[in-house]
C-alpha positions in Angstrom: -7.9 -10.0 -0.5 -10.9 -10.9 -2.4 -12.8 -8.2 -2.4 -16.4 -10.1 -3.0 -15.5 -12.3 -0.3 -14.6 -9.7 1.9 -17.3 -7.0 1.6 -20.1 -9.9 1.0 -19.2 -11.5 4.5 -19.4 -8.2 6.4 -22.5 -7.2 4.4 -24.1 -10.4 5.3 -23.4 -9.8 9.0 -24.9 -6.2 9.1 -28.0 -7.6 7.6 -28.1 -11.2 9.2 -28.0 -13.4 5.9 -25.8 -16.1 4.9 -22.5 -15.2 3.4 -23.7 -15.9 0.2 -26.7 -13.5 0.1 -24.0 -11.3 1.0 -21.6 -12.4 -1.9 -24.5 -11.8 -4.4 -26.1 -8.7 -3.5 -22.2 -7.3 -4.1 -22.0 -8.8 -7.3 -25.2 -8.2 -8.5 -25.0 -4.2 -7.5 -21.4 -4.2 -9.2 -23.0 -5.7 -12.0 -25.9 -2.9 -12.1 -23.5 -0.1 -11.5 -21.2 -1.0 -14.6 -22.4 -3.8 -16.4 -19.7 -6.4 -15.6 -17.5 -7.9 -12.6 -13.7 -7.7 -15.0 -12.7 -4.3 -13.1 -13.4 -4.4 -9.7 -11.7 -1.8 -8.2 -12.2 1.7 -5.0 -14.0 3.6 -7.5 -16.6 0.3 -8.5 -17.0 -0.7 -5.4 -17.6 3.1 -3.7 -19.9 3.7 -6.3 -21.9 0.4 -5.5 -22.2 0.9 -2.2 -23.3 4.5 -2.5 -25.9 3.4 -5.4 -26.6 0.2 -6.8 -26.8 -1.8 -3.6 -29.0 0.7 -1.5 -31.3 -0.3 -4.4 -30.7 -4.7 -4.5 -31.3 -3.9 -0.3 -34.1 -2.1 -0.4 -35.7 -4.6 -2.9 -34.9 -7.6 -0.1 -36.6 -5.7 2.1 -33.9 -4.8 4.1 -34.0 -1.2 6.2 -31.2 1.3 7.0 -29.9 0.8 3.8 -28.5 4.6 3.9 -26.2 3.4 7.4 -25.4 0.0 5.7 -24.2 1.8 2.4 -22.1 4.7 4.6 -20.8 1.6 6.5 -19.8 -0.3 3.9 -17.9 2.8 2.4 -16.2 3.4 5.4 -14.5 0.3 5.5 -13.8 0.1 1.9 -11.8 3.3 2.5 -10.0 1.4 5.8 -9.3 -1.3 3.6 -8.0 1.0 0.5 -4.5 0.0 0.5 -5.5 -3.7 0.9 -7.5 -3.9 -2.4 -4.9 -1.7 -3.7 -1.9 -4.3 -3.2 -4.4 -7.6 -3.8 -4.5 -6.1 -7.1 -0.8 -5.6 -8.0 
């Protein structure tokens, strides 16, 4: 599982974009939360969605961004054991 991929395409449904707006608003928040996309891993990713992308969607103008970012945790918890093994 590709975890980009993944979380970029369910973002982009929550906020009606294309998958790729999606892709990059996760990248880019990983990017502002530690400085670089090598270690992507629960902890980056939780700490993204709780921080750096409320702030890349509320600069798109997008709203809710406090239910999009408890949403996106939740199913980054669901999916734990999946990004766990992808990265074995």
């Amino acid at each position: 599982m590709n975890p980009i991929i993944y979380f970029g395409d369910l973002l982009s449904a929550k906020i009606n974009k294309d998958k790729n707006v999606g892709q990059g608003l996760i990248l880019y928040a990983i990017q502002d939360e530690v400085g670089n996309i090598d270690t992507i891993n629960f902890d980056v990713l939780k700490r993204s969605f709780q921080n750096s992308l409320k702030s890349r969607l509320e600069k798109v103008g997008v709203r809710n961004t406090n239910n999009i970012s408890d949403e996106m945790v939740k199913e980054l918890i669901n999916k734990q054991s999946l990004l766990t093994m992808s990265a074995v």
